[in-house]
C-alpha positions in Angstrom: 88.6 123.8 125.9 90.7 121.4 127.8 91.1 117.7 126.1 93.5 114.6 127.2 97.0 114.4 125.7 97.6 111.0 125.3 100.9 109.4 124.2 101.8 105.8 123.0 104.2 104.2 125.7 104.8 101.0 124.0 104.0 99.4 120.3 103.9 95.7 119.1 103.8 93.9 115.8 101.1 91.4 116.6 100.6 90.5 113.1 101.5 91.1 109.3 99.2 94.3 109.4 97.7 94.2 113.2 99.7 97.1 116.3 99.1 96.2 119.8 99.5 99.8 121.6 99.8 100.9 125.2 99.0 104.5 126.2 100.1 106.4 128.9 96.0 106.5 130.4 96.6 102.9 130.6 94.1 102.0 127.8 95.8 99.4 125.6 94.4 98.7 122.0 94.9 96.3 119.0 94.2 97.8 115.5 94.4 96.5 112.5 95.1 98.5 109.8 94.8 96.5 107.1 91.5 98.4 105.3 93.2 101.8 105.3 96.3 100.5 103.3 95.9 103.2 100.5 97.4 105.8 98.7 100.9 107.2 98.6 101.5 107.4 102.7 100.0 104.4 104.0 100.0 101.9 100.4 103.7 101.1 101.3 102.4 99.5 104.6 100.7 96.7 102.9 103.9 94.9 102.5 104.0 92.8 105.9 107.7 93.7 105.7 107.7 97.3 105.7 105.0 97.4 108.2 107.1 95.4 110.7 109.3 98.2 110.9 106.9 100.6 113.3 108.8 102.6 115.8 107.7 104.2 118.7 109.0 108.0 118.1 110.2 109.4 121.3 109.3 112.7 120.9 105.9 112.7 119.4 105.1 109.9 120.9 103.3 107.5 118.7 103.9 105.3 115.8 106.1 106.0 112.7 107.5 104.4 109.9 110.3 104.8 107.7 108.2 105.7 104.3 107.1 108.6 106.6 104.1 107.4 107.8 102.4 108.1 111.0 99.0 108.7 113.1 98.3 110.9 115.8 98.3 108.7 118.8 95.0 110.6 120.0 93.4 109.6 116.8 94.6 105.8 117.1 93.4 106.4 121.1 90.2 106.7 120.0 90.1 104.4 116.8 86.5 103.0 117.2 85.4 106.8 116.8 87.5 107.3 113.2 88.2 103.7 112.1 85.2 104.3 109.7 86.4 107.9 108.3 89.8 106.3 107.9 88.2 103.7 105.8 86.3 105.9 103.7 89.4 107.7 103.2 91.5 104.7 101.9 88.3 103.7 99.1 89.1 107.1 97.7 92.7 106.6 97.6 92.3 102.9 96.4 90.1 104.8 93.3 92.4 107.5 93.0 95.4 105.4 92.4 93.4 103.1 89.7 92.6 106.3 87.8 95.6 107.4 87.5 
């Protein structure tokens, strides 16, 4: 089974929780992440200050922060295909957090 490996080549803060991203296929692709903003990795990102502070990590490729969040650039590639899971995802940590 052969499938593309694709890497971020750039990354821009558009807005408080919005990436522009460039790939090395030449696809380029603004996501906001705002409805996944859950749970113990990605929660911190809802503060529009510690979201700001993406990187582009040189060796993997794709977009980290400093809490230790990250995606895999082939998932964030093809966001209109997982956007929805992702989603899903962040409701179940939104209720996890509330029950605890």
């Amino acid at each position: 089974m052969n499938h593309p490996i694709y890497r971020i080549t750039s990354v821009e803060c558009i807005q408080p929780h919005s990436l522009r991203l460039r790939f090395n296929d030449g696809l380029s692709r603004v996501i906001n992440f705002e409805g996944i903003l859950e749970g113990e990795l990605y929660g911190p990102l809802r503060d529009p200050a510690v979201f700001a502070q993406v990187t582009l990590d040189p060796e993997i490729h794709t977009v980290v922060w400093p809490c230790g969040a990250d995606f895999d650039p082939a998932t964030l590639h093809d966001w209109p295909e997982h956007e929805a899971a992702f989603r899903a995802a962040a409701e179940r940590w939104s209720h996890s957090n509330a029950n605890a």
